[in-house]
MDAnalysis code that builds the backbone (N, CA, C; Angstrom):
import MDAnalysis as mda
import numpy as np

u = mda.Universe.empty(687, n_residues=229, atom_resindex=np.repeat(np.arange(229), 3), trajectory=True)
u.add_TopologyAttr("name", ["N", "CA", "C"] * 229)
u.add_TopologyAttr("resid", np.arange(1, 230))
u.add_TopologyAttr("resname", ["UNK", "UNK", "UNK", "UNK", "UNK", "UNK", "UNK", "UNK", "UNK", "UNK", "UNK", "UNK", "UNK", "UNK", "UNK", "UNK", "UNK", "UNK", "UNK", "UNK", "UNK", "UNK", "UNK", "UNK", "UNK", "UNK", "UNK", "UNK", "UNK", "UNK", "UNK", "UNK", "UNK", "UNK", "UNK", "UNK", "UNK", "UNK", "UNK", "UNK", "UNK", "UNK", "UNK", "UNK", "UNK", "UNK", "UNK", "UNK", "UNK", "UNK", "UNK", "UNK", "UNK", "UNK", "UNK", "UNK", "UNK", "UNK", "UNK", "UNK", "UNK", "UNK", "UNK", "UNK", "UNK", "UNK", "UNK", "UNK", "UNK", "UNK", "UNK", "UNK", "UNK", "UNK", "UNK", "UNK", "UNK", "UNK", "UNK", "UNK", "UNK", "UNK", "UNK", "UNK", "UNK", "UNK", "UNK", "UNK", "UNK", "UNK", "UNK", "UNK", "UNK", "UNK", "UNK", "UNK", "UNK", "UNK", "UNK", "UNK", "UNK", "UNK", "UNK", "UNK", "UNK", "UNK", "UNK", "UNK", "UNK", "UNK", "UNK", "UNK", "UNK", "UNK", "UNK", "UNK", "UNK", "UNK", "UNK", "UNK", "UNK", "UNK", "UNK", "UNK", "UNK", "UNK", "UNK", "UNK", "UNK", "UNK", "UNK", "UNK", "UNK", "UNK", "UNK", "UNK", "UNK", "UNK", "UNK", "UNK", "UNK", "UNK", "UNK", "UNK", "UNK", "UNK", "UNK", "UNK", "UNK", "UNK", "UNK", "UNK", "UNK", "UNK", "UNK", "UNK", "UNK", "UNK", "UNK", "UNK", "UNK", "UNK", "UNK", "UNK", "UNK", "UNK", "UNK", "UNK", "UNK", "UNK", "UNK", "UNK", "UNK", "UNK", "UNK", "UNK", "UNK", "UNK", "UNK", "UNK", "UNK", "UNK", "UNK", "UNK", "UNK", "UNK", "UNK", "UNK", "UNK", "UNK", "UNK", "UNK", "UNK", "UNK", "UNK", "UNK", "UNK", "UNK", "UNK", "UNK", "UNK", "UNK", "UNK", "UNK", "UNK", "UNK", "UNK", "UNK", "UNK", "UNK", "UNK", "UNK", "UNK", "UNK", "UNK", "UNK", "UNK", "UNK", "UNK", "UNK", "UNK", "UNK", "UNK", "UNK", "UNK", "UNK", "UNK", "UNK", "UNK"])
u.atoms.positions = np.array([
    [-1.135, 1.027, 37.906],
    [0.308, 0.808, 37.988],
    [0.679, -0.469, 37.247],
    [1.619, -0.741, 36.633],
    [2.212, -1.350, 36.061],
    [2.892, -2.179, 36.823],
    [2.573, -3.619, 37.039],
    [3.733, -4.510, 37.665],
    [4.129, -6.005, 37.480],
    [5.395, -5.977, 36.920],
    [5.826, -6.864, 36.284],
    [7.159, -7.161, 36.461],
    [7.500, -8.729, 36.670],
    [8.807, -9.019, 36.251],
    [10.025, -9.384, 35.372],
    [10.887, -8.660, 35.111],
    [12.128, -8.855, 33.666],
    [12.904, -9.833, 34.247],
    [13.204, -11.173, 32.819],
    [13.891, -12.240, 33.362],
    [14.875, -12.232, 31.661],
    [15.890, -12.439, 31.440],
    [16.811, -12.503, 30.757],
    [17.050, -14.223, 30.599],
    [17.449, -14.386, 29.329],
    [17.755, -15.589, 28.965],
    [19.530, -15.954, 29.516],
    [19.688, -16.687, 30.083],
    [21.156, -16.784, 30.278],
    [21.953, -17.213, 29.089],
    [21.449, -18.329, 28.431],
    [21.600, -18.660, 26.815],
    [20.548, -18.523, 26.156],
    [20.743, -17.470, 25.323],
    [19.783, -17.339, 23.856],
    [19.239, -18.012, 22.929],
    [20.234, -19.325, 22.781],
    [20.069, -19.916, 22.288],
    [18.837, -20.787, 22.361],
    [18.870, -21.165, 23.545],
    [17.670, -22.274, 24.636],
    [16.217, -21.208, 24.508],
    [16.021, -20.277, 23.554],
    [14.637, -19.376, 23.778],
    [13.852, -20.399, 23.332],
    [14.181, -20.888, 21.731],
    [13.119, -22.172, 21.111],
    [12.467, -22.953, 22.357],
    [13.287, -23.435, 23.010],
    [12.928, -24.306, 24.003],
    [11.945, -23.798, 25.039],
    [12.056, -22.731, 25.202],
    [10.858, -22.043, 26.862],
    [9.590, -22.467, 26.789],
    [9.341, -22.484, 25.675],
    [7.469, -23.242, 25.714],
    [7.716, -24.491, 25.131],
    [8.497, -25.356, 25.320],
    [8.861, -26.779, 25.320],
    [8.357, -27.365, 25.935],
    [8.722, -26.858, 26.963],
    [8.781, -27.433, 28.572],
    [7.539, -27.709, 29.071],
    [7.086, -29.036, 29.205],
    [6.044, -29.175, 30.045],
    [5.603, -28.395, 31.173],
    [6.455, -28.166, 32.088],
    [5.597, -27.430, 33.094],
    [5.149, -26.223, 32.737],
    [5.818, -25.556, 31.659],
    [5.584, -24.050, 31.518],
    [4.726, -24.427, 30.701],
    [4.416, -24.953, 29.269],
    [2.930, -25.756, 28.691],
    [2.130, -25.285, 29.411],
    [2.200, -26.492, 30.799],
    [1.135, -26.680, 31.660],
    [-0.097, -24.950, 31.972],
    [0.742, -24.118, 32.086],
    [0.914, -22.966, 31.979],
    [-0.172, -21.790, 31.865],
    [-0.211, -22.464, 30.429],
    [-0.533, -21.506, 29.456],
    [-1.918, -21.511, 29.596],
    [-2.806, -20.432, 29.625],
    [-4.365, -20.754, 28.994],
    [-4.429, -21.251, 27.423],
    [-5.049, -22.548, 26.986],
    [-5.350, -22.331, 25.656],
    [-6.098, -21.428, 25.119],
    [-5.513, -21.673, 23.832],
    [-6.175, -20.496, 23.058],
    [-5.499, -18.744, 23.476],
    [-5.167, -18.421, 23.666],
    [-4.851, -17.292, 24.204],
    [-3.238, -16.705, 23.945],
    [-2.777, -17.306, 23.098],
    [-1.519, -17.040, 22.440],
    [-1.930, -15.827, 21.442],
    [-0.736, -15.034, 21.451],
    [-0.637, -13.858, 20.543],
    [0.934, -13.337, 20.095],
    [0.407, -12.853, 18.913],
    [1.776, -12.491, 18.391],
    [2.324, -11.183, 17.625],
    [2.691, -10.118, 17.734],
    [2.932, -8.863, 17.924],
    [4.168, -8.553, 17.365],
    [4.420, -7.822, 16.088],
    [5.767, -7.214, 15.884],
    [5.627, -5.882, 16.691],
    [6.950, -5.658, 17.120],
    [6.430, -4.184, 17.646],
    [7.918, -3.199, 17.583],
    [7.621, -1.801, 17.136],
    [8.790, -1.071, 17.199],
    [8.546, 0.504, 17.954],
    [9.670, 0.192, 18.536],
    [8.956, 1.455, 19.934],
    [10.308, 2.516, 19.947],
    [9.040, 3.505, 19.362],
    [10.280, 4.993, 19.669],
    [10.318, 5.573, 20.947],
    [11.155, 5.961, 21.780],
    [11.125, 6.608, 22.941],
    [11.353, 8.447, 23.172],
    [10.699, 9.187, 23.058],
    [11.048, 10.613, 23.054],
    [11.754, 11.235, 24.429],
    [12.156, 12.419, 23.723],
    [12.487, 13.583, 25.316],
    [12.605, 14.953, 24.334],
    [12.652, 15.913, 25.352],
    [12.839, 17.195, 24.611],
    [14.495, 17.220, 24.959],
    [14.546, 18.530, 23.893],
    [16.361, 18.747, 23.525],
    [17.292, 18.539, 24.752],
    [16.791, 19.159, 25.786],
    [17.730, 18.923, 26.901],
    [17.384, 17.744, 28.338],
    [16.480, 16.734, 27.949],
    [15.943, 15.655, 28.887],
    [15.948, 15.667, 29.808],
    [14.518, 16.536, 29.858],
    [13.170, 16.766, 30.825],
    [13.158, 15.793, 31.622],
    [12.592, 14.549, 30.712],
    [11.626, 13.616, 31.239],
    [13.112, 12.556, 31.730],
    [13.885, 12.714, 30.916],
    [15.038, 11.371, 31.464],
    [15.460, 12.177, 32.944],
    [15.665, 13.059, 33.082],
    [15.771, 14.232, 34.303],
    [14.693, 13.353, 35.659],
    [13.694, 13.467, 34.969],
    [12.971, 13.548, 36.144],
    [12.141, 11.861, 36.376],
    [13.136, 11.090, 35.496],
    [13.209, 9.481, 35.324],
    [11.519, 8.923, 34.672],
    [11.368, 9.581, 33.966],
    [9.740, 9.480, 33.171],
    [10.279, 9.143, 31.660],
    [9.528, 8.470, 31.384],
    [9.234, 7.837, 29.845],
    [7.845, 8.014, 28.737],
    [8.710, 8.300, 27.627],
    [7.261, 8.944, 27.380],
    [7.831, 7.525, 25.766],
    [6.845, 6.815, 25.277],
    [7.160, 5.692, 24.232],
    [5.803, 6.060, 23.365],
    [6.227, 6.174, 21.768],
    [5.013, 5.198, 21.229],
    [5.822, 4.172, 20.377],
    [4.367, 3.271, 20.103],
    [4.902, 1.954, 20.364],
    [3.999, 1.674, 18.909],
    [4.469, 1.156, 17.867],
    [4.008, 0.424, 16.627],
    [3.697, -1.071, 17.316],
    [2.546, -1.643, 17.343],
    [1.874, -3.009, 17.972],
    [1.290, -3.497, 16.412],
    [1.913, -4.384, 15.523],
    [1.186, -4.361, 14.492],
    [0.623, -3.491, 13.462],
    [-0.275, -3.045, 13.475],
    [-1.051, -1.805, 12.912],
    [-1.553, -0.824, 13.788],
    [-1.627, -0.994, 15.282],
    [-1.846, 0.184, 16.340],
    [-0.361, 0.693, 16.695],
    [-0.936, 2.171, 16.614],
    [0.236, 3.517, 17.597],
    [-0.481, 3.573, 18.793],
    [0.501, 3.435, 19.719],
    [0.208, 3.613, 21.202],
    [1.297, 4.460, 21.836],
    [0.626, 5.638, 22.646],
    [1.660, 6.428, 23.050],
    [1.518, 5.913, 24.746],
    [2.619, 5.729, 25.198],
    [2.512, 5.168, 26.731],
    [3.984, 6.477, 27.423],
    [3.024, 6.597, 28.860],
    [4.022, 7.832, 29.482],
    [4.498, 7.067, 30.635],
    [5.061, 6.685, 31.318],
    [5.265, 5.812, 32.840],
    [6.099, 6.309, 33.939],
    [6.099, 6.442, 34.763],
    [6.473, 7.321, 35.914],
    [7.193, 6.348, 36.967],
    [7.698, 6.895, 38.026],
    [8.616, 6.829, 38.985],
    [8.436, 4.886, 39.592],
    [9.378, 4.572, 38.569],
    [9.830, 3.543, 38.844],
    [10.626, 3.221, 39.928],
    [9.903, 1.620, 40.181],
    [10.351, 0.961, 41.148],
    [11.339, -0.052, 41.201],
    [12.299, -0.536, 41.142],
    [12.862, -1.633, 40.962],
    [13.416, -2.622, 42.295],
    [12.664, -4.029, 42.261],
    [13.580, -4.342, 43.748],
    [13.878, -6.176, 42.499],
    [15.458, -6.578, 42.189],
    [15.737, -7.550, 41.287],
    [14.728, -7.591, 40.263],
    [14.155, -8.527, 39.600],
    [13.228, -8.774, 38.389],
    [12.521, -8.130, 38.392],
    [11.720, -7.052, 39.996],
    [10.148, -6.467, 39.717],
    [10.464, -5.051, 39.206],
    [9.876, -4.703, 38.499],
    [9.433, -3.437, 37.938],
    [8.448, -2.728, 38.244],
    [7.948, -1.859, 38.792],
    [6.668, -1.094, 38.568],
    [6.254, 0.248, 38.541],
    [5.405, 1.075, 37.896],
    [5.570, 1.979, 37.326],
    [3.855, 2.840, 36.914],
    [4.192, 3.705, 37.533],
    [2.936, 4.281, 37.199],
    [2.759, 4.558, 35.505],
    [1.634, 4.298, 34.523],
    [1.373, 4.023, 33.549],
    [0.388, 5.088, 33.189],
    [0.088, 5.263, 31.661],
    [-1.334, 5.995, 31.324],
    [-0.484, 5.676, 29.914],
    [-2.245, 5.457, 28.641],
    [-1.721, 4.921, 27.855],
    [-2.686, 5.638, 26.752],
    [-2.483, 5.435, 25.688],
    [-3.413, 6.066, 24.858],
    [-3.668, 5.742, 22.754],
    [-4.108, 5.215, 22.153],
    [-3.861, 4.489, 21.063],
    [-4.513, 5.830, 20.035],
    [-3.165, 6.191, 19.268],
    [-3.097, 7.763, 18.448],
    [-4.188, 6.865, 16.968],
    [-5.431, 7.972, 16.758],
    [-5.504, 7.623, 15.668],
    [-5.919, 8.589, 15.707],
    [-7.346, 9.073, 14.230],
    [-7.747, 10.206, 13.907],
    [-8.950, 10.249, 14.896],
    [-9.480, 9.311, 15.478],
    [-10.282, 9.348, 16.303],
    [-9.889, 10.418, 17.800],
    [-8.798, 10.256, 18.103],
    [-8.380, 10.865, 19.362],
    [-8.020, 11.763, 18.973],
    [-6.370, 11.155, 18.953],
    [-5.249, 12.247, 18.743],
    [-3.913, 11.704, 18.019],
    [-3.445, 12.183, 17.006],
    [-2.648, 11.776, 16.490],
    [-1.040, 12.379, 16.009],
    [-0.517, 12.848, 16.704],
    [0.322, 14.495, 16.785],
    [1.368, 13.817, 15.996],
    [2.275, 15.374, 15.602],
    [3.740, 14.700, 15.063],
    [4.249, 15.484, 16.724],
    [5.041, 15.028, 17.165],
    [5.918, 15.038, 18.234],
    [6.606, 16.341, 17.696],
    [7.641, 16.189, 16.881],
    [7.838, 17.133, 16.947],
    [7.684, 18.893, 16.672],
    [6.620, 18.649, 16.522],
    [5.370, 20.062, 16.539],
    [5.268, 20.523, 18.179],
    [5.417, 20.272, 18.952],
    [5.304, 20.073, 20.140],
    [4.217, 19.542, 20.552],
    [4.303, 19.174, 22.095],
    [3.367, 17.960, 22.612],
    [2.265, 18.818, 23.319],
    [1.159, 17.846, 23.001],
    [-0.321, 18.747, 23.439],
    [-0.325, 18.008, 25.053],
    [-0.201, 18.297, 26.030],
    [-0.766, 17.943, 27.181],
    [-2.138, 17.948, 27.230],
    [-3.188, 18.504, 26.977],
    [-4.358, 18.319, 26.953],
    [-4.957, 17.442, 26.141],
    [-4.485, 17.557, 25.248],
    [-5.069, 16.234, 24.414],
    [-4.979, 14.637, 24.806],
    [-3.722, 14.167, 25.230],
    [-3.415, 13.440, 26.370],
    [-3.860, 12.895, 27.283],
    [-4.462, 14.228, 28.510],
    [-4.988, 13.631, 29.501],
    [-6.098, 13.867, 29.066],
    [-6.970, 14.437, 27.999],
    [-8.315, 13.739, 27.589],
    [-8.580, 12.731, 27.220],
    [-7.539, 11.936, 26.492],
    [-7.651, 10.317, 26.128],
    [-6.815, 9.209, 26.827],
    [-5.637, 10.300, 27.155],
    [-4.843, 8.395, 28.061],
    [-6.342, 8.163, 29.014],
    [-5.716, 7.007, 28.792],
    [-6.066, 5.669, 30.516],
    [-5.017, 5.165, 31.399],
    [-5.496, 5.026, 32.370],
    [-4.605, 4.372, 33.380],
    [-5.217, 3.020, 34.133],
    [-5.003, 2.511, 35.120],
    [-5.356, 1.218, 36.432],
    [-5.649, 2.374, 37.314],
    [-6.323, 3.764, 37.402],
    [-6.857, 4.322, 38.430],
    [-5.200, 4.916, 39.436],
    [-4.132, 5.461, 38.038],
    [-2.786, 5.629, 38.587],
    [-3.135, 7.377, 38.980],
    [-2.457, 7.876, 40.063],
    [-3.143, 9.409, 40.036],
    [-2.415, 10.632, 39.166],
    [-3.598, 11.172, 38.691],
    [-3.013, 12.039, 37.655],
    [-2.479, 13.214, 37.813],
    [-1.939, 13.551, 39.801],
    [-1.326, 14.879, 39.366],
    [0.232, 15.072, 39.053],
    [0.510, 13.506, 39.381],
    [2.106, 13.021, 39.138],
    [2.136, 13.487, 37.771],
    [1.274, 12.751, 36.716],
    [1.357, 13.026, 35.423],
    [1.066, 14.487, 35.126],
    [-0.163, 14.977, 35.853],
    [0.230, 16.604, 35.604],
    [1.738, 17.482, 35.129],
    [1.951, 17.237, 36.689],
    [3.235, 17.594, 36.994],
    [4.329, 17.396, 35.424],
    [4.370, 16.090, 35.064],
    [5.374, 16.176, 33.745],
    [4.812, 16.850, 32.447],
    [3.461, 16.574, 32.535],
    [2.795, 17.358, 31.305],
    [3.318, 18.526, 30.947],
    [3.249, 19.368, 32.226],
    [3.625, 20.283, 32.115],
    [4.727, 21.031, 31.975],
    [5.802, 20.181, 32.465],
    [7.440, 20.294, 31.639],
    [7.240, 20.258, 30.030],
    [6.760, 19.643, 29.748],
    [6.948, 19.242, 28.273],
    [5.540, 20.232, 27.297],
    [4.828, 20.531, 27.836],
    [3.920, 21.181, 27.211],
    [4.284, 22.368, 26.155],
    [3.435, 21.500, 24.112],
    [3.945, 22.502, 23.567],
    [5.231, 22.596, 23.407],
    [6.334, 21.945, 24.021],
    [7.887, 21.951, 23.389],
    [8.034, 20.699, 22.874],
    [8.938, 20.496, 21.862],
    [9.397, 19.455, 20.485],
    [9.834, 18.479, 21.073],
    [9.206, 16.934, 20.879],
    [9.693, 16.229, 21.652],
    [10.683, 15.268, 20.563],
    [11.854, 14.778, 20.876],
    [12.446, 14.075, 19.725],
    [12.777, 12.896, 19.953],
    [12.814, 12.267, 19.136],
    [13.077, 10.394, 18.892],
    [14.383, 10.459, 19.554],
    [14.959, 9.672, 20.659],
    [16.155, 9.340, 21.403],
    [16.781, 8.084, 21.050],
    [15.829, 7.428, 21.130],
    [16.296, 5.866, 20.383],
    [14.983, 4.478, 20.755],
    [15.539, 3.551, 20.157],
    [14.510, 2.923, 19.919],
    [14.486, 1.098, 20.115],
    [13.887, 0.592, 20.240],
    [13.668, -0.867, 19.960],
    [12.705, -1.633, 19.147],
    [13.096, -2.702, 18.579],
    [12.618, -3.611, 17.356],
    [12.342, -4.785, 17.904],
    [11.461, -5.303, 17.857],
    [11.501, -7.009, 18.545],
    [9.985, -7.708, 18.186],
    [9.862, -8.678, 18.497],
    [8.674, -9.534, 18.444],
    [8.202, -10.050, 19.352],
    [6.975, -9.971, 20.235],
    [6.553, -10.518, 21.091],
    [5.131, -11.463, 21.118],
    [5.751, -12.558, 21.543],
    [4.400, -13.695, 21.789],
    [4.208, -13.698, 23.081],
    [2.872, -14.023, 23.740],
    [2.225, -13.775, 24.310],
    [1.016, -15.019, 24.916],
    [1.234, -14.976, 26.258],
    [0.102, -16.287, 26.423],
    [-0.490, -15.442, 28.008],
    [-1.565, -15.714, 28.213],
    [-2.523, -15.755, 29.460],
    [-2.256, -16.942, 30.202],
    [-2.026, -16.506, 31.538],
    [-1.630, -17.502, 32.889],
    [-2.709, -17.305, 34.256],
    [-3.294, -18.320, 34.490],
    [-3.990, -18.134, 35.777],
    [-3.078, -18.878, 36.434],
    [-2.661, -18.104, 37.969],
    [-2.116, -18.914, 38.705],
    [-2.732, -18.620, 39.790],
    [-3.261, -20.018, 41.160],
    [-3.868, -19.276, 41.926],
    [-5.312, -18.810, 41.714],
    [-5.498, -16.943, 42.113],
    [-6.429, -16.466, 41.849],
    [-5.927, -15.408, 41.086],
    [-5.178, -15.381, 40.771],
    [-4.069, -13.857, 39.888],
    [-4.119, -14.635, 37.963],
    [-4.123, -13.562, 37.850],
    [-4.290, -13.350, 36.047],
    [-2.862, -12.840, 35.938],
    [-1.982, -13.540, 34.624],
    [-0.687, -12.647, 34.321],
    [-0.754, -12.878, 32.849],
    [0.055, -11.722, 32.052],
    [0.485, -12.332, 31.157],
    [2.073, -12.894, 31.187],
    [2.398, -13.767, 30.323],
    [3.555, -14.301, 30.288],
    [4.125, -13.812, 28.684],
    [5.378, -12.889, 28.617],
    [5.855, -12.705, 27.108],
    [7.032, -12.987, 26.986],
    [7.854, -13.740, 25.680],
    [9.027, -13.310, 25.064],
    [8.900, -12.385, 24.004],
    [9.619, -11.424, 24.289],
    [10.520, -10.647, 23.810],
    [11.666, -10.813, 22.642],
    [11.733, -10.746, 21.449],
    [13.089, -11.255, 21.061],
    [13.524, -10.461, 19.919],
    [14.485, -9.222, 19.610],
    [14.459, -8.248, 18.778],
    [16.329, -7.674, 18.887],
    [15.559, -6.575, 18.890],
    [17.134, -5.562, 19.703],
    [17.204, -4.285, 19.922],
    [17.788, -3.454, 20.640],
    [17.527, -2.509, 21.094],
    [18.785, -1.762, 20.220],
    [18.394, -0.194, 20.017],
    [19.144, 0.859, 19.108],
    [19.281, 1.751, 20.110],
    [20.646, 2.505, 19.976],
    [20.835, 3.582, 20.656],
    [22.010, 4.487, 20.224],
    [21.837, 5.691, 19.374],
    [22.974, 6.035, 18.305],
    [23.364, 5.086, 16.834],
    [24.473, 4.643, 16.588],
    [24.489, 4.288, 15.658],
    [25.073, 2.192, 16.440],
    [24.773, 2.534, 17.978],
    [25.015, 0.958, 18.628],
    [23.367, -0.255, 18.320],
    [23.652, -1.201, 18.318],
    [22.416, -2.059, 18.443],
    [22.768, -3.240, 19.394],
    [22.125, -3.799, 19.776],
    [22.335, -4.973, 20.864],
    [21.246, -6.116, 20.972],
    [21.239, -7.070, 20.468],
    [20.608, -8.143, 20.837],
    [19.564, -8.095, 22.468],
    [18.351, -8.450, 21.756],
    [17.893, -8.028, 22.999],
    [16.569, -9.312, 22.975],
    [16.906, -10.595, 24.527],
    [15.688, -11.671, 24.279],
    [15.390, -11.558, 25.925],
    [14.499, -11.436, 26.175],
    [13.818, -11.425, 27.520],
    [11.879, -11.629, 27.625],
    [12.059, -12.285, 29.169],
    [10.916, -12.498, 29.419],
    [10.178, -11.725, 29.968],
    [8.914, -11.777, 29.664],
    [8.124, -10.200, 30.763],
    [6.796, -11.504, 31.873],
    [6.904, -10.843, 32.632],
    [5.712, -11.404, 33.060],
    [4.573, -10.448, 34.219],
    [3.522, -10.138, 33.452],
    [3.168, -9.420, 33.944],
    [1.796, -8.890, 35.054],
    [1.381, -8.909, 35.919],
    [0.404, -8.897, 36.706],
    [-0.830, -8.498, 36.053],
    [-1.753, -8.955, 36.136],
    [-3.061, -7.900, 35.240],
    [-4.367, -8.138, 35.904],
    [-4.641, -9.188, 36.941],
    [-5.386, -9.166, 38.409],
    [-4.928, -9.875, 39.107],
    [-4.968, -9.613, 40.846],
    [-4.706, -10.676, 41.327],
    [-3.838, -9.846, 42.420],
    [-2.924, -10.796, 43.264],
    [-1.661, -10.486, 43.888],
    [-0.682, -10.601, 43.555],
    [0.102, -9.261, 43.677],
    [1.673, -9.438, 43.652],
    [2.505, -10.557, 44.259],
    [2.425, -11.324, 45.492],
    [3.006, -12.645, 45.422],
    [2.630, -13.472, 44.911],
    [1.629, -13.863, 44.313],
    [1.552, -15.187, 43.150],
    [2.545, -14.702, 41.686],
    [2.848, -13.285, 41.372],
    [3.769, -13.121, 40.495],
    [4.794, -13.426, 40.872],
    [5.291, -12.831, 42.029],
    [6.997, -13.336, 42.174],
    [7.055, -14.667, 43.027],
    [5.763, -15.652, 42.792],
    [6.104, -16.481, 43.359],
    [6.618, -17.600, 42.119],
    [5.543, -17.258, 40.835],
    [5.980, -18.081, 39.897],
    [7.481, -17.373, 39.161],
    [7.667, -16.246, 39.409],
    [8.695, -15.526, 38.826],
    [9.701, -16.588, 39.091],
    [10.143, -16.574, 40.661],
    [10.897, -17.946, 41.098],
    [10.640, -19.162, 40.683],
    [9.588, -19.380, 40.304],
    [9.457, -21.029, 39.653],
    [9.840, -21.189, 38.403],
    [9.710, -20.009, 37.715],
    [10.618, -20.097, 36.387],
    [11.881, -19.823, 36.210],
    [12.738, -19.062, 37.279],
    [14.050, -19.320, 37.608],
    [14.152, -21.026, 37.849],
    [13.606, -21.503, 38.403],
    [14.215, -22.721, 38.680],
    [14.169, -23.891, 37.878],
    [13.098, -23.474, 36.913],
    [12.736, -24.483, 35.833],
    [13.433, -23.944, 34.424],
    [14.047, -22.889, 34.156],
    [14.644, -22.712, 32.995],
    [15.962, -21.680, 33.304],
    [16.513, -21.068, 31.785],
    [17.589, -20.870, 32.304],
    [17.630, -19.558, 32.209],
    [17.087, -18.951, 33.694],
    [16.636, -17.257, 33.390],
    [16.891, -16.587, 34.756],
    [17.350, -15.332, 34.592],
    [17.957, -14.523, 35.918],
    [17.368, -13.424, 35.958],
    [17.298, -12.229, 36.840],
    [16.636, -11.325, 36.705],
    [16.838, -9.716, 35.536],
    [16.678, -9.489, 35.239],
    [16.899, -8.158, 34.293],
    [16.108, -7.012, 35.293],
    [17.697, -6.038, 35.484],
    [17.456, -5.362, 36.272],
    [16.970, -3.721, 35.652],
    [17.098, -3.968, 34.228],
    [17.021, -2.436, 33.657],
    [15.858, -2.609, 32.644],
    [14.865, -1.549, 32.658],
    [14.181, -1.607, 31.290],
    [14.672, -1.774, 29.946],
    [13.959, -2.056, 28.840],
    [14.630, -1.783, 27.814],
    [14.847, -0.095, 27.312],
    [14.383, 0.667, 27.597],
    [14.664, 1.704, 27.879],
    [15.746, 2.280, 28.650],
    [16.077, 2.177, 29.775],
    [17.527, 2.268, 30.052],
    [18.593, 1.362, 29.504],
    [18.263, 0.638, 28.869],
    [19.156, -0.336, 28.115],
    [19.911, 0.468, 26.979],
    [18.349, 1.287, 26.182],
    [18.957, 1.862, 24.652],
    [19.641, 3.011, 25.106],
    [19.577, 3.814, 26.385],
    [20.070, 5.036, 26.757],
    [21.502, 4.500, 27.085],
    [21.962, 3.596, 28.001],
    [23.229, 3.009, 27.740],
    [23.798, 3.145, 26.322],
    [23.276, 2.240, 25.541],
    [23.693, 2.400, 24.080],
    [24.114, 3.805, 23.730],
    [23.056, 4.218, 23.662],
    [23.175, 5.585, 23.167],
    [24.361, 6.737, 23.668],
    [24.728, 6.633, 25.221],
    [25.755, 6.594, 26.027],
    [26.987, 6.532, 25.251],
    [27.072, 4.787, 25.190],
    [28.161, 3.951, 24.558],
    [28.790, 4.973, 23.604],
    [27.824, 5.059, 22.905],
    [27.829, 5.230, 21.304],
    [28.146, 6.847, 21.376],
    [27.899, 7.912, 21.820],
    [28.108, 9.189, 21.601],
    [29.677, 9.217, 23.040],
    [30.524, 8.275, 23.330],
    [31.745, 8.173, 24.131],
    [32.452, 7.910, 22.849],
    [32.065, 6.858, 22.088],
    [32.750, 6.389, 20.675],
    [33.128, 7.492, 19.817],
    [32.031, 7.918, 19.710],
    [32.158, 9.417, 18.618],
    [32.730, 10.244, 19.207],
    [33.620, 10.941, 20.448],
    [34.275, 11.468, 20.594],
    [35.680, 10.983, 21.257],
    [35.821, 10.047, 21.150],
    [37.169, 9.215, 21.252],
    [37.676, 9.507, 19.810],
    [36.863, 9.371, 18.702],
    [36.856, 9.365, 17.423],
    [37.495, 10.894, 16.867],
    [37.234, 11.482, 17.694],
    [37.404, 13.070, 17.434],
    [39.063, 13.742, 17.476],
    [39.754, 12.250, 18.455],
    [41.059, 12.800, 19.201],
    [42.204, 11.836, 18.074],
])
């Protein structure tokens, strides 16, 4: 499972500044900084299956890796997120499909991975979508750096985010923080989650970026038929 907290910049401006800051410095593991362009298409079939049944199916350009990631029945309580996950990196080695050929479910659950998330949830959607055309809905562009945090006895990563999200012919500025669990306990995350509310200038983000671009996309196909009258 996937669990992590979304924190939004209140001013955008002040992003330069977030690893300024001494205490957040303090922070960081050295050495362990990374840096990632990344552009992430999000699919559904013609009449949305998977937005239906609140599932996400992304691949994700990481540099020079395709990663197709599927994530399931999200949780949201303020900043936390979490989400059953399975993930899988398309090359000629695995599997490398055009989407819209339709989607191999088997191929899939022969190569995703998960954190030991159970696979008959994911069954279950496979099989909506199995073999039918899955199509690009919309998308996001951004750059993410990246540092390793021990806090405690818990491992996180800590990311900005800083790009924008597409949805129709709308785009939107898009800078946020991720911070994300990767061993350890869930209260040492939302304990520092709160310590970085209080040390910079950041509130919770209550929507993925994914429901973000579907808004857009929303927006944007209300526009085009206002346009019509």
């Amino acid at each position: 499972m996937e669990t992590e907290l979304k924190l939004k910049l209140i001013d955008p401006s002040k992003a330069a500044e977030l690893f300024e800051h001494d205490w957040v410095n303090g922070l960081l593991m050295p050495g362990s900084r990374r840096q990632l362009k990344m552009h992430s298409l999000y699919y559904d079939t013609a009449d949305g299956v998977l937005n239906k049944r609140m599932a996400t199916l992304r691949v994700r350009l990481e540099n020079d890796s395709r990663v197709m990631t599927i994530k399931l029945g999200e949780k949201i309580a303020a900043s936390l997120h979490q989400r059953l996950e399975w993930n899988l990196i398309l090359n000629n080695d695995t599997w490398n499909p055009d989407l819209e050929d339709g989607f191999d479910s088997q191929a899939f659950l022969k190569y995703a991975v998960s954190d030991g998330d159970p696979d008959d949830e994911l069954q279950e959607i496979l099989e909506l979508i199995d073999d039918k055309p899955l199509l690009p809905v919309c998308e996001a562009h951004f750059e993410r750096i990246s540092w390793d945090i021990g806090y405690g006895d818990t491992l996180m990563e800590l990311a900005l985010d800083d790009g924008y999200l597409k949805g129709g012919d709308l785009e939107e500025r898009m800078l946020e923080l991720e911070l994300e669990l990767k061993e350890g306990d869930v209260r040492d995350l939302l304990e520092l989650g709160e310590s970085l509310q209080e040390h910079l200038p950041l509130e919770p983000e209550h929507k993925s970026k994914y429901a973000r671009c579907l808004d857009l996309l929303e927006s944007a196909k209300n526009s085009a038929g206002k346009g019509q009258y």
